[in-house]
N, CA, C and O atoms as a GROMACS GRO file, in nm:
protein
  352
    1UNK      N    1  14.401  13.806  26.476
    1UNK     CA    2  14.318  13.727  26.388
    1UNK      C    3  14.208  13.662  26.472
    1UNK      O    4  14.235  13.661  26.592
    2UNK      N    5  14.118  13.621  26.446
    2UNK     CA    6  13.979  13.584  26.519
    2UNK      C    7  13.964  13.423  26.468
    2UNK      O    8  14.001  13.383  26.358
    3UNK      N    9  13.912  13.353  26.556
    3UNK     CA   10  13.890  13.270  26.576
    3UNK      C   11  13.855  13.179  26.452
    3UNK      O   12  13.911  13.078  26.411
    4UNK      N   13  13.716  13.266  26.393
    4UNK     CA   14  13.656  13.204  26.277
    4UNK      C   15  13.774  13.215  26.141
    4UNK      O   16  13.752  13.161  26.033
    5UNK      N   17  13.865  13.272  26.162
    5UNK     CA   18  13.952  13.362  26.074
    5UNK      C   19  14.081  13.197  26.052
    5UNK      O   20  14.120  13.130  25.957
    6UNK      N   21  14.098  13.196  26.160
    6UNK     CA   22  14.242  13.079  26.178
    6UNK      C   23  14.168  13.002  26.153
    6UNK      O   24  14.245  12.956  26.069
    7UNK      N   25  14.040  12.906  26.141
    7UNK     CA   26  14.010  12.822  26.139
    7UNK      C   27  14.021  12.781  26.006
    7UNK      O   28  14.073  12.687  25.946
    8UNK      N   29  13.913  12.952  25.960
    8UNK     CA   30  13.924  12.925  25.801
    8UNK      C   31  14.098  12.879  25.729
    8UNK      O   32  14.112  12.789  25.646
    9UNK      N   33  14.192  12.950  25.772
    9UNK     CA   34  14.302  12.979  25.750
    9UNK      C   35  14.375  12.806  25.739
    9UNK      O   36  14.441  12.751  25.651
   10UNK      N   37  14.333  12.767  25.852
   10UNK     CA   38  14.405  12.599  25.864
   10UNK      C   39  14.304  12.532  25.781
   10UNK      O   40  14.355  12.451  25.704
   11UNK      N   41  14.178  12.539  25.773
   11UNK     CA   42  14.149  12.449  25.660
   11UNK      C   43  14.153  12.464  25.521
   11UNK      O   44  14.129  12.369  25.446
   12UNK      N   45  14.180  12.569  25.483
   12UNK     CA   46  14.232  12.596  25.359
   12UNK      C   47  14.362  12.528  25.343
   12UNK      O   48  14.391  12.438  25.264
   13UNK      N   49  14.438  12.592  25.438
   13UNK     CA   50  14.617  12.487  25.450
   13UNK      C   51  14.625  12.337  25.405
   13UNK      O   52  14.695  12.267  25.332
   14UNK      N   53  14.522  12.326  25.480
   14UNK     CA   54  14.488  12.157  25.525
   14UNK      C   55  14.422  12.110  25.399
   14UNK      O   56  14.440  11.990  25.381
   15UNK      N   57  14.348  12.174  25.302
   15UNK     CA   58  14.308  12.130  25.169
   15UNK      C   59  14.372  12.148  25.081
   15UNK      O   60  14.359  12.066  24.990
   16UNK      N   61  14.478  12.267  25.061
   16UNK     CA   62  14.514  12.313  24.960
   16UNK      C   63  14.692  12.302  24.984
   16UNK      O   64  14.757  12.244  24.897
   17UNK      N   65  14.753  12.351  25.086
   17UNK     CA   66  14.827  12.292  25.155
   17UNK      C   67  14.876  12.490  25.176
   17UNK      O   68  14.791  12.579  25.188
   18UNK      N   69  15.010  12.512  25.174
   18UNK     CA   70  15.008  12.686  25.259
   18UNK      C   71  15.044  12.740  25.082
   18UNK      O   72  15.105  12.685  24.990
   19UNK      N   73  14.974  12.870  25.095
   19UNK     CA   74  14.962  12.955  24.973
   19UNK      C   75  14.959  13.067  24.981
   19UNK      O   76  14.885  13.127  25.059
   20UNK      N   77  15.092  13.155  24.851
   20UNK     CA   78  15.113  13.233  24.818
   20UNK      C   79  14.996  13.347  24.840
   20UNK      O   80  14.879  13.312  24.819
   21UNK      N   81  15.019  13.465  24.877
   21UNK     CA   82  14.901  13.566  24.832
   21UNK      C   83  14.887  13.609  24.731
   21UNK      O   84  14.829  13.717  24.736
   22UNK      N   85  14.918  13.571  24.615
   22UNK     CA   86  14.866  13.585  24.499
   22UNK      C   87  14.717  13.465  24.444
   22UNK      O   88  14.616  13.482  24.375
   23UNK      N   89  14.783  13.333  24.526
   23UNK     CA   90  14.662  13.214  24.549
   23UNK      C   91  14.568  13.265  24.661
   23UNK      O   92  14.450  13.227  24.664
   24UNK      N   93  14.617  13.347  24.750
   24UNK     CA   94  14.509  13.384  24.857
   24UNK      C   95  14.396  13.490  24.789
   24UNK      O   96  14.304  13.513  24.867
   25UNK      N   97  14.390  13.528  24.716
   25UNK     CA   98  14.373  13.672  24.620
   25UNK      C   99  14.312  13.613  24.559
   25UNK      O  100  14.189  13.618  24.569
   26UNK      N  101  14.384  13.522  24.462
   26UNK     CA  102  14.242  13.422  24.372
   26UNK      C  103  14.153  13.396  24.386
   26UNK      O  104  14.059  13.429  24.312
   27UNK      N  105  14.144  13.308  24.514
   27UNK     CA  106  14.066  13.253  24.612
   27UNK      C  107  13.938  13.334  24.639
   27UNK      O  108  13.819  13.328  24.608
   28UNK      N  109  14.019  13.414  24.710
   28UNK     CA  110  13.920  13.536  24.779
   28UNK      C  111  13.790  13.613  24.646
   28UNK      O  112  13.677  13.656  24.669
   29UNK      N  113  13.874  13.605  24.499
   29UNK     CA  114  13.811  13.663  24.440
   29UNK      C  115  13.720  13.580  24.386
   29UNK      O  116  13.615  13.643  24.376
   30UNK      N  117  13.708  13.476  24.348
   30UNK     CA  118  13.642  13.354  24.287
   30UNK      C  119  13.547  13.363  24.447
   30UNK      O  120  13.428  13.393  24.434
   31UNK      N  121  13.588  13.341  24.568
   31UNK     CA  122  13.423  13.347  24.673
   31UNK      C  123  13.364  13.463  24.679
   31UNK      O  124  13.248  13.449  24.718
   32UNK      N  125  13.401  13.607  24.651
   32UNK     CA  126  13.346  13.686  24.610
   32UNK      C  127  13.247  13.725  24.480
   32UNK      O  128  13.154  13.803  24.461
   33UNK      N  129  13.314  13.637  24.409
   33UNK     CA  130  13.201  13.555  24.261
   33UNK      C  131  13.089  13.495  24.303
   33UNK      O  132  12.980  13.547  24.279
   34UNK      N  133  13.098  13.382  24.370
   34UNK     CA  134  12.991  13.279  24.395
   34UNK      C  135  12.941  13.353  24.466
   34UNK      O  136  12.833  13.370  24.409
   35UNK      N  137  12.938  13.442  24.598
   35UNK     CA  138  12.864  13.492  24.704
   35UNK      C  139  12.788  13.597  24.668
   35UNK      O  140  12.685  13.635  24.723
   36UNK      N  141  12.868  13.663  24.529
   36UNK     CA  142  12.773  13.807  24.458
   36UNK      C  143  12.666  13.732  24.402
   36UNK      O  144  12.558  13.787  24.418
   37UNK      N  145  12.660  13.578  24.316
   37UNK     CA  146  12.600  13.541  24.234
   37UNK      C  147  12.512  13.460  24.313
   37UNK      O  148  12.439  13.386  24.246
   38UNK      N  149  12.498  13.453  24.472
   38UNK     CA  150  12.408  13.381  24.548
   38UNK      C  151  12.283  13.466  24.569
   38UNK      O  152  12.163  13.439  24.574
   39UNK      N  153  12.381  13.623  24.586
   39UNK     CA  154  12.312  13.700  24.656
   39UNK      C  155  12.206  13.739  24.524
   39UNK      O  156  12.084  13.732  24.538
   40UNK      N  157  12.269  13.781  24.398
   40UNK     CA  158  12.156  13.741  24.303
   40UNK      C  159  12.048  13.703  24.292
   40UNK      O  160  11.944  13.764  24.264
   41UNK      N  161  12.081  13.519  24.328
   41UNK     CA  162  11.981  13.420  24.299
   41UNK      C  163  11.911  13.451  24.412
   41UNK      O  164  11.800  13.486  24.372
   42UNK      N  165  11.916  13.457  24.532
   42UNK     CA  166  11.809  13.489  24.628
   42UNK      C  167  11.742  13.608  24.627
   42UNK      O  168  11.634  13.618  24.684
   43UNK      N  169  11.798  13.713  24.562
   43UNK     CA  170  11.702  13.876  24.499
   43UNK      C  171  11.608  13.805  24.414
   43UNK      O  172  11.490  13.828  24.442
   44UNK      N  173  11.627  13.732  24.326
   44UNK     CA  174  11.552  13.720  24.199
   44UNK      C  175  11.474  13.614  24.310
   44UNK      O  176  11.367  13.675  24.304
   45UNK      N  177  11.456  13.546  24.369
   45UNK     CA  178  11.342  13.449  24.437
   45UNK      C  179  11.266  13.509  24.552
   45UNK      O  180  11.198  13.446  24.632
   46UNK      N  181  11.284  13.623  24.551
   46UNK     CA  182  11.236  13.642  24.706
   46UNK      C  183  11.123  13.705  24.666
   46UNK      O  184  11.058  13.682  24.768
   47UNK      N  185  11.032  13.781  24.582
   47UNK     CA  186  10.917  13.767  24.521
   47UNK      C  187  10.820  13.628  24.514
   47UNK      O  188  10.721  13.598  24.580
   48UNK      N  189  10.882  13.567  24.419
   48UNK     CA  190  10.817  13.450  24.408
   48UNK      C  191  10.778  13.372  24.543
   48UNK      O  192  10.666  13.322  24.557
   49UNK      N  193  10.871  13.365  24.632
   49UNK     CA  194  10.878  13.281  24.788
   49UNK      C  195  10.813  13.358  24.908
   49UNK      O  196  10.776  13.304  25.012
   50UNK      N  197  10.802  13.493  24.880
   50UNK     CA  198  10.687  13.569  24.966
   50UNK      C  199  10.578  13.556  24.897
   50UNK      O  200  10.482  13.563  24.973
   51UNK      N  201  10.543  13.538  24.773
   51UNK     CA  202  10.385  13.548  24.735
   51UNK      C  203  10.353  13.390  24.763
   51UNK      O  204  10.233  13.363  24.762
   52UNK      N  205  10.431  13.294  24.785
   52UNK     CA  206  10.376  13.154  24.764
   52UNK      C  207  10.371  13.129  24.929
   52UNK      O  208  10.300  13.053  24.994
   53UNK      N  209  10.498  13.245  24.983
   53UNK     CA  210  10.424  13.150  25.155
   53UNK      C  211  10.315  13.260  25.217
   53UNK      O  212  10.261  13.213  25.317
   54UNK      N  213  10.265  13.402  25.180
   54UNK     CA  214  10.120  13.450  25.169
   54UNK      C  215  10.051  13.406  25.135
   54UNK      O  216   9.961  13.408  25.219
   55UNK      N  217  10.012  13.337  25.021
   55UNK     CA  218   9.910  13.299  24.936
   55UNK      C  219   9.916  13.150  25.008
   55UNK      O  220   9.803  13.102  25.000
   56UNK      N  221  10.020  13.047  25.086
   56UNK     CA  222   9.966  12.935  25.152
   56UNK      C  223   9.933  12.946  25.274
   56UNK      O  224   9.892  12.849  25.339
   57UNK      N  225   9.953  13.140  25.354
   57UNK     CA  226   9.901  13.107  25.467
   57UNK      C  227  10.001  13.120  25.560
   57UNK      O  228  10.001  13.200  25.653
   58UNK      N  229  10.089  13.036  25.532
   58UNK     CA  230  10.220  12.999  25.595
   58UNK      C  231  10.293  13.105  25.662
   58UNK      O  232  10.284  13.214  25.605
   59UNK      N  233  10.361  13.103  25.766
   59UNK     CA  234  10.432  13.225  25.853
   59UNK      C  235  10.546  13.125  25.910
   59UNK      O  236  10.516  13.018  25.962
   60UNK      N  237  10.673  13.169  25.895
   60UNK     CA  238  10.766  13.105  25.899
   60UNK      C  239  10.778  13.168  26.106
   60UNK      O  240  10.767  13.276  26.164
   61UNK      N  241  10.807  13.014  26.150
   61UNK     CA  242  10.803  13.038  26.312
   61UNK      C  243  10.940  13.026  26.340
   61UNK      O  244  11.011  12.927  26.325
   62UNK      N  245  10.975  13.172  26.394
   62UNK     CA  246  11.189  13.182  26.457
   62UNK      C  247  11.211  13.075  26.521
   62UNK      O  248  11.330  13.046  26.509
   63UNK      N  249  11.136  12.975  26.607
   63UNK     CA  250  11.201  12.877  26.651
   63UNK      C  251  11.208  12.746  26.564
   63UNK      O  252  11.266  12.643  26.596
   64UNK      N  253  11.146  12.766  26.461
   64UNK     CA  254  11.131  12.642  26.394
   64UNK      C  255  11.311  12.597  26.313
   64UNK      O  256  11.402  12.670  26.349
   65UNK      N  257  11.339  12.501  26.230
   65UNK     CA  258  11.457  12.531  26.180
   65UNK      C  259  11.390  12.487  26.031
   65UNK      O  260  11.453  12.538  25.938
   66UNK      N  261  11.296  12.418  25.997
   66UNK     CA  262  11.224  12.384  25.832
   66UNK      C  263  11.054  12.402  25.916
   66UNK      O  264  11.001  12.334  26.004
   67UNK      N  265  11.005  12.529  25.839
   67UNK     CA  266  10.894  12.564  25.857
   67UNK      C  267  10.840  12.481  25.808
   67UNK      O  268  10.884  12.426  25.706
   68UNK      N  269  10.676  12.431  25.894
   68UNK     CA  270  10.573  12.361  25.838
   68UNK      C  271  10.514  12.387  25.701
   68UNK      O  272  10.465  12.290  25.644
   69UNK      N  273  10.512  12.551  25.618
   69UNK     CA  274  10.460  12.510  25.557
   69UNK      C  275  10.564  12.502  25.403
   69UNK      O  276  10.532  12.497  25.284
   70UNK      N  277  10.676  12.503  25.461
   70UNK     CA  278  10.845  12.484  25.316
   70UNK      C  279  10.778  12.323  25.310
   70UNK      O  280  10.896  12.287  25.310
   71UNK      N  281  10.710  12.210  25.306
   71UNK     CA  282  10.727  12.128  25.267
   71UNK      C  283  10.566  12.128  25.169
   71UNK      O  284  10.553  12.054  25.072
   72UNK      N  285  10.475  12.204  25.208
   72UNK     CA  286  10.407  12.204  25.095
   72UNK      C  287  10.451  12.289  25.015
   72UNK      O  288  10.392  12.264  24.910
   73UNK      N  289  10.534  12.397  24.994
   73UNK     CA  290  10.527  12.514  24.881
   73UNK      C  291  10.643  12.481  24.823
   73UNK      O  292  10.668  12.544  24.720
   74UNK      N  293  10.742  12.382  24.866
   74UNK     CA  294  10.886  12.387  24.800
   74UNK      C  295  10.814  12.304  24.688
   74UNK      O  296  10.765  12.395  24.621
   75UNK      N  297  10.781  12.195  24.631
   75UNK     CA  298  10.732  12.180  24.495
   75UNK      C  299  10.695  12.265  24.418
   75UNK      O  300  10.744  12.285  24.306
   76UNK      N  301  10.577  12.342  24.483
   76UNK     CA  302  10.543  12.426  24.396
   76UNK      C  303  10.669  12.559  24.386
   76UNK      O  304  10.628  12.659  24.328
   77UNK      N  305  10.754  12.564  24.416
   77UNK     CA  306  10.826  12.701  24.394
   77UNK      C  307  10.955  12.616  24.293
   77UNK      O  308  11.024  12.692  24.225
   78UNK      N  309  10.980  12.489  24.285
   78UNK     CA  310  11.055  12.398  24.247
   78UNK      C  311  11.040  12.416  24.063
   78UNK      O  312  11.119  12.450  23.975
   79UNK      N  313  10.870  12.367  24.067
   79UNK     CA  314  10.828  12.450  23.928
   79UNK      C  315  10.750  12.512  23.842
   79UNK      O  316  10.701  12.488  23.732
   80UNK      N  317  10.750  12.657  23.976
   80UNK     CA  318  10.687  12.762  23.932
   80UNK      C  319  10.777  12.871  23.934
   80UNK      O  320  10.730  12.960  23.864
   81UNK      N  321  10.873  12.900  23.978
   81UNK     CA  322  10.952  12.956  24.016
   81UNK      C  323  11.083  12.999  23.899
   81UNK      O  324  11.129  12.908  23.830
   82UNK      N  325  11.140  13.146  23.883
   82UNK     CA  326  11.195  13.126  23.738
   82UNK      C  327  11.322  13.001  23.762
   82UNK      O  328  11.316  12.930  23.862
   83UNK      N  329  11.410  12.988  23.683
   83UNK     CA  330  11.512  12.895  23.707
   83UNK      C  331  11.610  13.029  23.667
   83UNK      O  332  11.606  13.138  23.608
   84UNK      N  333  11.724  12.916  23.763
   84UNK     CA  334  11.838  13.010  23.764
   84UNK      C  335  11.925  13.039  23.644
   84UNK      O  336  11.975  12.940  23.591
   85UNK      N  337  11.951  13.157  23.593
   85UNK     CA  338  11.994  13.207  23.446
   85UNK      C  339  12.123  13.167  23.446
   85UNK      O  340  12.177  13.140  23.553
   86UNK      N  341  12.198  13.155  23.314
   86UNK     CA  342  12.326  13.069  23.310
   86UNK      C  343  12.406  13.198  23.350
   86UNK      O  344  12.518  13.177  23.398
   87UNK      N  345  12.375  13.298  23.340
   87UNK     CA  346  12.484  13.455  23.376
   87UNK      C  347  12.460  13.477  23.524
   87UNK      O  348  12.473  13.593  23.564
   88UNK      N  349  12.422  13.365  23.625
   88UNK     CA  350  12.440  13.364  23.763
   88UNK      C  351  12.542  13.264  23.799
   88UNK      O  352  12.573  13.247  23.917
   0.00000   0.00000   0.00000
């Protein structure tokens, strides 16, 4: 088992307390829900968030960790941007 693996493993324990694999299974399938339905929401924005940081210019810099120009365009992508559908 790997490192990131036990960690996950004890804090689940540690929240939930030790569980059946039928609760491990649940689990697993419900974050496989949210993570399909993230990956979604970031398909459906990634149009909108490349034409708004082209059109400001903006070039996101690898060393940066909040690009200079996410604080002018996040308003505008806040609401211009579609909103997230209730079937995500």
């Amino acid at each position: 088992m790997h490192t990131a693996d036990k960690k996950l493993k004890a804090a689940l324990e540690s929240s939930l307390g030790v569980m059946s694999h039928t609760t491990r299974r649940i689990l697993s399938d419900e974050l496989q829900s949210v993570q399909s339905a993230h990956e979604k929401l970031l398909i459906s924005w990634q149009p909108c968030i490349a034409d708004r940081v082209v059109g400001s210019g903006g070039v996101p810099q690898p060393t940066s960790t909040r690009p200079v120009y996410r604080s002018r365009t996040e308003p505008t992508l806040k609401r211009d941007c579609p909103r997230r559908s209730a079937s995500l």
